[in-house]
C-alpha positions as MATLAB code, in Angstrom:
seq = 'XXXXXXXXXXXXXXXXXXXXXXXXXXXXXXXXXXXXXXXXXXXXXXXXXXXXXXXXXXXXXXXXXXXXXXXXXXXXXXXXXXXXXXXXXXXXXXXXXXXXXXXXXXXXXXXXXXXXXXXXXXXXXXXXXXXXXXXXXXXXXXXXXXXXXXXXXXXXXXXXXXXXXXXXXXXXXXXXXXXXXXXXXXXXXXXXXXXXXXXXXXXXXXXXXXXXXXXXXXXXXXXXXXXXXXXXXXXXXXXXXXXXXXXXXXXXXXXXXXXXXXXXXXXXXXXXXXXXXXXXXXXXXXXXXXXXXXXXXXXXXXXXXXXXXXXXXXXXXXXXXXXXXXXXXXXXXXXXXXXXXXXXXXXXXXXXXXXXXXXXXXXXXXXXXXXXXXXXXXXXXXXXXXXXXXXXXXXXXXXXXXXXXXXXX';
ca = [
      36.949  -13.999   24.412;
      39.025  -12.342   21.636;
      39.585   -8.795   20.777;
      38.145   -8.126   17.135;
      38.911   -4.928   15.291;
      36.587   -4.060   12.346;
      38.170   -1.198   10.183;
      35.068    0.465    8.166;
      35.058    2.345    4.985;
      31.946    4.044    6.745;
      29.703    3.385    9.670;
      27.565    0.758    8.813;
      23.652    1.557    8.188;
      21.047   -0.576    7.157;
      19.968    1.272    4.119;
      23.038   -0.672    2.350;
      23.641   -3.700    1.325;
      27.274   -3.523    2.077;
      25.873   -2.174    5.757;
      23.628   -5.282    6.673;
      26.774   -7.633    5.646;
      28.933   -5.794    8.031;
      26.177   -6.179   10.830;
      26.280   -9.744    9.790;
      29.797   -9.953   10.260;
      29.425   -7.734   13.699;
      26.788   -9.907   15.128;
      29.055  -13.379   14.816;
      31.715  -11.844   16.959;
      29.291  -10.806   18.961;
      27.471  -13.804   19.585;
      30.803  -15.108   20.658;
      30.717  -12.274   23.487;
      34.191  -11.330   21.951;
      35.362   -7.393   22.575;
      34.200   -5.745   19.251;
      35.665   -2.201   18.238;
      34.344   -0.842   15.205;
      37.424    1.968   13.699;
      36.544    4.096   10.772;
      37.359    8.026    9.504;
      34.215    8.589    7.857;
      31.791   10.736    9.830;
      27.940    9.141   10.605;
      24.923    9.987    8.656;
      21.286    9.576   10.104;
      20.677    6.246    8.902;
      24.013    5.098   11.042;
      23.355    1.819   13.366;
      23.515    3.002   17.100;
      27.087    0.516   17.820;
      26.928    1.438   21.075;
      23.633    0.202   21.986;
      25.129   -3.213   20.798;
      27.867   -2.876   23.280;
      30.464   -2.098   20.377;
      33.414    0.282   21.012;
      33.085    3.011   18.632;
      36.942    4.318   17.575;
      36.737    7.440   15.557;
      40.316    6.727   13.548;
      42.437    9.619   11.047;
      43.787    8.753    7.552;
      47.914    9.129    7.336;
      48.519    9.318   11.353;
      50.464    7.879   13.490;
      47.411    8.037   15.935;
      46.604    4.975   14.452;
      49.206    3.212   15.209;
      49.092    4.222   19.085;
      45.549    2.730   18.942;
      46.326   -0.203   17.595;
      49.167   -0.851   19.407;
      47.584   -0.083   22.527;
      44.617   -2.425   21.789;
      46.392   -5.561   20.883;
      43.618   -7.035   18.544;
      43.185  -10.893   17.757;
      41.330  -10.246   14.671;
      41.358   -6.992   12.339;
      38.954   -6.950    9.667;
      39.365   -4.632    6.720;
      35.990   -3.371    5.039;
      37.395   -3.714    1.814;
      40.690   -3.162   -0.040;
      41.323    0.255    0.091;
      41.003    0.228    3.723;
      43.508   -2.710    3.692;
      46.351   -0.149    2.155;
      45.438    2.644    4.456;
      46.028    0.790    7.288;
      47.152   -2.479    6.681;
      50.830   -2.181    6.944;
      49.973   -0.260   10.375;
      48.433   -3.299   11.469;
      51.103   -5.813   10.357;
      53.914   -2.754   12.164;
      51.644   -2.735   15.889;
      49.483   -5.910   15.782;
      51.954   -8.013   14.135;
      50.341  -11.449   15.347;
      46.520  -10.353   14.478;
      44.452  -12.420   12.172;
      44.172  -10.015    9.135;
      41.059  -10.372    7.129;
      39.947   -8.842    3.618;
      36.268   -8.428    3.931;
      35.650   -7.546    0.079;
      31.956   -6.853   -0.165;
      32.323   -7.410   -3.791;
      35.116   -7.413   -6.077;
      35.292   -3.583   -6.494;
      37.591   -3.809   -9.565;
      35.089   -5.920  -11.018;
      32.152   -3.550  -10.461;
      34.221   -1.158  -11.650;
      35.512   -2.130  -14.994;
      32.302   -3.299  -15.868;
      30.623   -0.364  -15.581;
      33.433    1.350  -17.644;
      33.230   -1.358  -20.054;
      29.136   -1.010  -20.249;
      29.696    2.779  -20.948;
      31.610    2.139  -23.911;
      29.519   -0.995  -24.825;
      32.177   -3.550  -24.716;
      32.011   -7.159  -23.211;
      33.562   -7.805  -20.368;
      36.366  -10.071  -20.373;
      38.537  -11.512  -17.100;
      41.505  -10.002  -19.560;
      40.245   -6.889  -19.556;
      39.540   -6.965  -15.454;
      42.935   -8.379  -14.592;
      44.712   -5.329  -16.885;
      43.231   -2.823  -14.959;
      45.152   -0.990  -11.950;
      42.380   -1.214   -9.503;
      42.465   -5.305   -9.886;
      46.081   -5.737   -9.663;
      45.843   -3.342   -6.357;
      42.706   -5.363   -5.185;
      44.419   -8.870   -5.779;
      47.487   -7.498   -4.002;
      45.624   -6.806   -1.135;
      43.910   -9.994   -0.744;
      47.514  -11.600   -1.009;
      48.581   -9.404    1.858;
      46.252  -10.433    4.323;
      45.684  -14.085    5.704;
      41.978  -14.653    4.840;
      39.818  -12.846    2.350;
      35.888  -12.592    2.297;
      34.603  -13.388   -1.090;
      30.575  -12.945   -1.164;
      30.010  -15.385   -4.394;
      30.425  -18.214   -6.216;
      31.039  -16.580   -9.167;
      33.938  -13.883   -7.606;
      35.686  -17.095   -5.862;
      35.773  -18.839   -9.011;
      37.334  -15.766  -10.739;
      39.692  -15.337   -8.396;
      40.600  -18.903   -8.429;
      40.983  -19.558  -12.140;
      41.639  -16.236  -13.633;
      43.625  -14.872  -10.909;
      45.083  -17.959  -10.140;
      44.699  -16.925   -6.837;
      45.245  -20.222   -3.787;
      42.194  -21.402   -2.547;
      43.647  -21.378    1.152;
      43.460  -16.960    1.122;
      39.616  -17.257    0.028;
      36.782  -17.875    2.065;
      33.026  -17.520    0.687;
      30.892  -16.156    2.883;
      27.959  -15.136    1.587;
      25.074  -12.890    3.332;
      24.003  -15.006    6.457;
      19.989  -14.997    6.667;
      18.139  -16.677    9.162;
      16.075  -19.759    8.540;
      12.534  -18.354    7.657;
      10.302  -20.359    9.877;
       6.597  -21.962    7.679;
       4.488  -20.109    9.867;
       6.628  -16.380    9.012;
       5.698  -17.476    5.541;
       2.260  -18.637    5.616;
       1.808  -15.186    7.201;
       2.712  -13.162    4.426;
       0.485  -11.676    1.719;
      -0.916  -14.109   -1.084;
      -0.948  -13.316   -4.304;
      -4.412  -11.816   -4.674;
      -3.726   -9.426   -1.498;
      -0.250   -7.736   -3.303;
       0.083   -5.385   -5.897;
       2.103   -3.403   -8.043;
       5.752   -3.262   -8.643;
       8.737   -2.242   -6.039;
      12.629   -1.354   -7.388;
      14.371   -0.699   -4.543;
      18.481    0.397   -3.846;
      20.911    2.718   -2.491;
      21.300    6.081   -4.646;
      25.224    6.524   -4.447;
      25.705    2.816   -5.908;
      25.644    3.412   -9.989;
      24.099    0.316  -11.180;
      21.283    1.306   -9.065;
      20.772    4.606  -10.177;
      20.939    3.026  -14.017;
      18.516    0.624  -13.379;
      16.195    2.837  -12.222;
      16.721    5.304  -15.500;
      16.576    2.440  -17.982;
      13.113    1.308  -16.036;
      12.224    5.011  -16.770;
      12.969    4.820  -20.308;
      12.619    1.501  -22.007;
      10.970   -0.857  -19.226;
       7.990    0.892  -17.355;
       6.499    1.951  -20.775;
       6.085   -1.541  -22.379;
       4.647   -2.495  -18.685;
       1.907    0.010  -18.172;
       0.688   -0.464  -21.981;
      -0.198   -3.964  -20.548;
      -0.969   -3.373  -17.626;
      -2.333    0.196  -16.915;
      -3.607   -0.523  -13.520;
      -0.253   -1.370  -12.337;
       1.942    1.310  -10.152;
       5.723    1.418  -10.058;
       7.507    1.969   -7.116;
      10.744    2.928   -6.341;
      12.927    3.125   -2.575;
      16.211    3.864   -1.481;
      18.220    6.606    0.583;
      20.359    9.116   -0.768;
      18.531    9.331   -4.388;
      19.797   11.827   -5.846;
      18.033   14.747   -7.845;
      18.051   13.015  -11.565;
      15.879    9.923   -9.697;
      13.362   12.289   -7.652;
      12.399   14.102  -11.030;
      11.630   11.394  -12.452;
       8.528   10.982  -10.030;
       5.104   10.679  -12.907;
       2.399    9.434  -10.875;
       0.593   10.116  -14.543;
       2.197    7.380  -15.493;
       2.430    5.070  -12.509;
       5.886    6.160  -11.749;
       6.275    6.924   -8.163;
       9.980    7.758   -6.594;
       8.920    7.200   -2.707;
      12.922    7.404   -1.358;
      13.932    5.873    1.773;
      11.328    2.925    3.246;
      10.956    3.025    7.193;
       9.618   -0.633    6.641;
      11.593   -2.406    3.935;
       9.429   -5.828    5.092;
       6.356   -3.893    4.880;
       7.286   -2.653    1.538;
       8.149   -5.976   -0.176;
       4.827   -8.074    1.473;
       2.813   -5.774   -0.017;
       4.438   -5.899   -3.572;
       3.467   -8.818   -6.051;
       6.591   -8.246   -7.939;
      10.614   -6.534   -7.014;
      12.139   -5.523  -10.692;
      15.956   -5.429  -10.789;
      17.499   -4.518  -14.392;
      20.699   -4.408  -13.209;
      22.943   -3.880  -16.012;
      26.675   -4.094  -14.137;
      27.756   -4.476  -10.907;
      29.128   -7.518   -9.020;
      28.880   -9.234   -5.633;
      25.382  -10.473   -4.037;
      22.443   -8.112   -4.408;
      20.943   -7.421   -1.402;
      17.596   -6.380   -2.697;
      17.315   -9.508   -4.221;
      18.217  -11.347   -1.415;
      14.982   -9.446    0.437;
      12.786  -10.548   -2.167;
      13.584  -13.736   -1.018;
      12.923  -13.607    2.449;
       9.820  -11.670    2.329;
       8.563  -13.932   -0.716;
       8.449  -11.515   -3.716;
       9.418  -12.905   -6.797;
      11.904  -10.566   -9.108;
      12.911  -10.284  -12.185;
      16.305   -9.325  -13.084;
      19.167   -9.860  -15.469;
      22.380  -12.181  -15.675;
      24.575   -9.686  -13.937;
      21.502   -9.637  -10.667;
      21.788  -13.342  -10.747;
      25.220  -13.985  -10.677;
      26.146  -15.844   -8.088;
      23.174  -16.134   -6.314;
      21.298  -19.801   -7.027;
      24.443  -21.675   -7.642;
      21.928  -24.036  -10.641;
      18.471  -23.761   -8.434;
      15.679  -22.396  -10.316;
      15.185  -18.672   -9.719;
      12.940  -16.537   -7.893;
      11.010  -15.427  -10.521;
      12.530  -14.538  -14.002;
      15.897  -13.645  -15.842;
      15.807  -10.912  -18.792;
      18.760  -10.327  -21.435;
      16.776   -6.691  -22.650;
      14.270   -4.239  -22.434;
      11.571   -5.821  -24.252;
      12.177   -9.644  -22.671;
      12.267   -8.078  -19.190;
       8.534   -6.606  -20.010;
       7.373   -9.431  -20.931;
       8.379  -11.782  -18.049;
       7.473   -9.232  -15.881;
       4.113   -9.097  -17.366;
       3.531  -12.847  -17.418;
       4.543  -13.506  -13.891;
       2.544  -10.470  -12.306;
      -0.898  -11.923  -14.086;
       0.047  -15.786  -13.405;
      -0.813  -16.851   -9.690;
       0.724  -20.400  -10.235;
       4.009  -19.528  -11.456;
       3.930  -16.241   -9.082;
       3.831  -19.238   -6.169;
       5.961  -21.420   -7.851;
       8.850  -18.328   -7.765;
       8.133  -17.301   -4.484;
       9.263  -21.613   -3.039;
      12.016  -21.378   -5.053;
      13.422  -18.208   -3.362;
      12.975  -19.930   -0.292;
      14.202  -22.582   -1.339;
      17.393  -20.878   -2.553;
      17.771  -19.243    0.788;
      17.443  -22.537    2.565;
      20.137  -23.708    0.632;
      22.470  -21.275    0.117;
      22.302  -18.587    3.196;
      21.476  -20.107    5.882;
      23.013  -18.221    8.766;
      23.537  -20.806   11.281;
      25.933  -23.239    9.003;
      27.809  -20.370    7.415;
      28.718  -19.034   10.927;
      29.913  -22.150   12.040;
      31.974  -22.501    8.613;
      33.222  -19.062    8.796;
      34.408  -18.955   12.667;
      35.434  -22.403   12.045;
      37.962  -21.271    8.868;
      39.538  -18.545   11.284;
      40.065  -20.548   14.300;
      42.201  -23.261   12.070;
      44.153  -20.584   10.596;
      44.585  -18.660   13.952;
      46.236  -22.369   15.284;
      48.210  -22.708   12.411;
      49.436  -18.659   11.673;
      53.196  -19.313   11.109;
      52.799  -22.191    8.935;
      49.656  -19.849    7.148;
      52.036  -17.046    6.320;
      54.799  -18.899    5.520;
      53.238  -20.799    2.806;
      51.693  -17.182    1.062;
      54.733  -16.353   -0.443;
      53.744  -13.726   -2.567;
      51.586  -12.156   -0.048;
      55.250  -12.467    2.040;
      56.501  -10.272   -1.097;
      54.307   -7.318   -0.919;
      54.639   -6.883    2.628;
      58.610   -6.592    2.130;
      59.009   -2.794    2.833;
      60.684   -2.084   -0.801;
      56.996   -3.207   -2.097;
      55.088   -1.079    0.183;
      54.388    1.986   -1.985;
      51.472    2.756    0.003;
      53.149    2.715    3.236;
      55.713    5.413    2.147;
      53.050    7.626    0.106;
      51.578    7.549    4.220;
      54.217    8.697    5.708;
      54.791   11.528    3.016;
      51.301   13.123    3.424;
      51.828   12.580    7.184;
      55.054   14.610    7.103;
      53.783   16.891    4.840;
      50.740   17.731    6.728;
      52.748   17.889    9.597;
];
């Protein structure tokens, strides 16, 4: 049994994508009966998972204290994993200082530096380049934090081949682990809704992440319309926590608009769907949502950016749209053809099956940190830039720290 330290940006909920990957990454430790603490400084919402009911020391933790490093020193982790990079620079040179011999881990979520430029870059209608990503601040900072730390989390194809070739970034500091779904048994599928028994549309996602809240305003504007000219029987639906005030106003039920919030039954809410629309027009990482379509066998259709890294060259669960008008139009064909509605709905299974199955990416991912837990030394020696930034003339964020502790002192 090993002590395993999971540093959050915020408790995790399961209104989130990034919140069902942490539980993901929660419940392998904990299948290992290892001693799981869960550390963050954000306070809980409602929608919080009860940790404690999961046997998981909770660790309320402060930003810039030395209260930290007490804790840490006192609990001697084997394993500290950082929910994403700017948790890494908080307290990652903590870590290193009082748990000098833990495993550190990068759990990225997504590239954030990626998410981010592209949605600067979609503002101001320019193409994204890996040029333009690898100028920006908030990538070098990223990259310098996966260097730091012996193992990073990357949840796609696409992101580890980014980081590989355009980052130039050693394969032996990268790990894909993608979301972990169980195998989804014949008879759990046979059980679902057919196509006759579903109807209407579902766009579902989290209100505080911005390529959710533009999808749901370009639906508004451009998408919905060309839909319900076609189909005028057809309702839209749309879910998520936290929307804010410029999504619930746009509530029509006039026009088959309806902004429902936060689903109590997110399985509920997809069997009973014929079709999940995604016009996702930045972002990064693995789209959750999509990923639910899957496993409750609703076809979607989404864009280049939704599909990224997802199917790895199997055919897609339903349909991929490069504008307004094309995404109307596939949407429209696959909601009034049962054959290719079915024919969508294997292949999501299929790319499940194939790509996220929970049980081999477990094994692969405890697997990857046991070798590198034998071989530590030898791991850290060989990462010589990571070696570098850890040097204390390169720590920047170590010393800004210690400023704003003194000062607030």
């Amino acid at each position: 049994m090993q002590k395993v330290l999971f540093i959050g940006v915020n408790w995790p909920e399961l209104t989130t994508a990034a919140g069902t990957r942490m539980m993901q990454l929660l419940q392998v430790f904990l299948k290992r009966n290892d001693q799981v603490t869960f550390a963050s400084t954000a306070s809980e919402s409602d929608f919080s998972i009860d940790l404690n009911a999961l046997q998981i020391t909770k660790a309320p933790i402060k930003l810039n204290s030395t209260s930290f490093d007490v804790f840490v020193s006192d609990l001697q982790p084997d394993i500290v994993i950082f929910d994403r990079f700017i948790i890494e620079e908080q307290f990652g040179w903590r870590v290193v200082a009082h748990a000098p011999n833990a495993l550190r881990v990068l759990d990225t979520e997504d590239i954030h530096s990626l998410r981010n430029i592209r949605e600067e870059l979609f503002k101001k209608q320019v193409s994204f380049s890996s040029k333009l990503w690898l100028q920006t601040d908030m990538a070098k900072r990223e990259i310098a934090s996966i260097y730091r730390c012996d193992i990073s989390l990357i949840i796609s194809t696409f992101e580890m081949e980014l980081l590989q070739k355009r980052a130039k970034i050693d394969s032996a500091l990268l790990l894909h682990v993608p979301f972990m779904v169980e195998a989804l048994s014949e008879e759990q599928a046979s059980s679902y809704p057919d196509f006759s028994a579903r109807k209407d549309f579902i766009c579902i996602g989290n209100g505080k992440h911005a390529p959710n809240v533009d999808a749901v305003l370009w639906l508004k504007t451009k998408i919905w319309p060309l839909i319900k000219k076609q189909l005028p029987e057809a309702n839209l639906h749309i879910y998520g926590s936290y929307l804010a005030q410029q999504v619930v106003q746009m509530h029509k039920p006039k026009e088959g608009f309806y902004v429902n919030g936060f689903t109590e039954n997110l399985e509920d809410t997809f069997v009973h769907a014929r079709l999940n629309l995604a016009p996702l027009r930045f972002g990064a990482g693995i789209k959750g949502k999509l990923l639910d379509s899957m496993r409750f066998g609703t076809p979607s259709i989404t864009t280049p950016i939704g599909v990224e890294g997802m199917a790895d060259g199997l055919p897609w669960n339903g349909a991929i749209a490069i504008d307004e008008v094309d995404f109307a139009a596939k949407a429209i064909a696959l909601y009034t053809n049962e054959a290719k509605w079915i024919e969508a709905q294997e292949n999501g299974f299929k790319i499940l099956q194939t790509n996220y199955d929970a049980v081999r990416l477990e094994h692969q991912f405890i697997t990857a940190l046991e070798k590198i837990q034998k071989n530590l030394i030898r791991h850290r020696q060989e990462n010589i830039v990571g070696n570098l930034l850890l040097h204390q003339t390169m720590q920047s964020t170590k010393y800004m720290a210690k400023w704003i502790e003194a000062k607030n002192a």
